[in-house]
N, C-alpha and C positions, 0 to 999 in steps of 0.2 A: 253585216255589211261593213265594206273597211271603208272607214271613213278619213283615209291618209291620204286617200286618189279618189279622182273622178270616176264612177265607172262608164261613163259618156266616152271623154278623153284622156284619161291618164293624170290628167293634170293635177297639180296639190296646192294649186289657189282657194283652197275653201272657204268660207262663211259658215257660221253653224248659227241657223238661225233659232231664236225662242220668239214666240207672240208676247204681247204683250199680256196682264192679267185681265184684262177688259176686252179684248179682242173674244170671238165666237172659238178661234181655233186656238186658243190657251193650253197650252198643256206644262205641267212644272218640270220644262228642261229641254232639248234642241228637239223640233218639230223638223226642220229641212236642212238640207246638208246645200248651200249654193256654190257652182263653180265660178269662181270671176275666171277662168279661162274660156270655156264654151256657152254661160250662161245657163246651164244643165242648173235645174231646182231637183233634186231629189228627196223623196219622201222618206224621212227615218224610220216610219212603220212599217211603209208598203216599199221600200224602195224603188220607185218610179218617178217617171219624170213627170 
Protein backbone atom coordinates (compact mmCIF):
# COMPACT_ATOMS: atom_id res chain seq x y z
CA UNK A 1 0.00 0.00 0.00
CA UNK A 2 1.58 3.53 -0.70
CA UNK A 3 1.30 5.22 2.08
CA UNK A 4 2.50 8.93 0.52
CA UNK A 5 -1.27 9.52 -0.85
CA UNK A 6 -4.62 8.90 -0.01
CA UNK A 7 -6.00 6.06 -2.07
CA UNK A 8 -9.59 7.68 -1.39
CA UNK A 9 -8.48 11.23 -2.69
CA UNK A 10 -4.96 11.61 -3.63
CA UNK A 11 -4.35 13.59 -1.01
CA UNK A 12 -0.93 13.64 1.33
CA UNK A 13 -2.34 15.01 4.60
CA UNK A 14 -1.75 11.80 6.37
CA UNK A 15 -1.83 10.70 9.98
CA UNK A 16 -0.24 7.27 10.87
CA UNK A 17 -1.96 6.14 13.46
CA UNK A 18 -0.59 3.52 16.46
CA UNK A 19 -3.06 2.50 19.57
CA UNK A 20 -2.12 2.77 22.48
CA UNK A 21 -0.48 -0.30 24.50
CA UNK A 22 -3.63 -0.73 26.66
CA UNK A 23 -6.11 -0.25 24.01
CA UNK A 24 -7.78 -4.04 22.41
CA UNK A 25 -6.39 -2.87 18.94
CA UNK A 26 -2.66 -2.51 20.04
CA UNK A 27 -0.41 -3.58 17.55
CA UNK A 28 3.80 -2.35 17.95
CA UNK A 29 3.66 0.15 14.92
CA UNK A 30 0.97 2.26 12.57
CA UNK A 31 -2.36 0.24 12.59
CA UNK A 32 -4.33 3.16 10.32
CA UNK A 33 -3.20 5.41 7.70
CA UNK A 34 -5.88 8.75 8.36
CA UNK A 35 -6.51 11.37 5.64
CA UNK A 36 -7.21 14.98 7.32
CA UNK A 37 -8.16 15.77 3.68
CA UNK A 38 -11.34 13.41 3.01
CA UNK A 39 -11.43 11.93 6.48
CA UNK A 40 -10.70 8.43 4.70
CA UNK A 41 -9.27 5.94 7.95
CA UNK A 42 -7.59 3.28 5.97
CA UNK A 43 -6.59 -0.15 7.33
CA UNK A 44 -2.68 -0.84 7.07
CA UNK A 45 -3.46 -4.59 6.98
CA UNK A 46 -6.53 -4.87 5.07
CA UNK A 47 -6.42 -1.66 3.27
CA UNK A 48 -9.97 -0.47 3.69
CA UNK A 49 -11.82 2.07 4.64
Amino acid sequence: MNTTSCKKCGGNNLIMVEYDRLSPEYYDGVSEIDCQDCGARIGRWSGRE
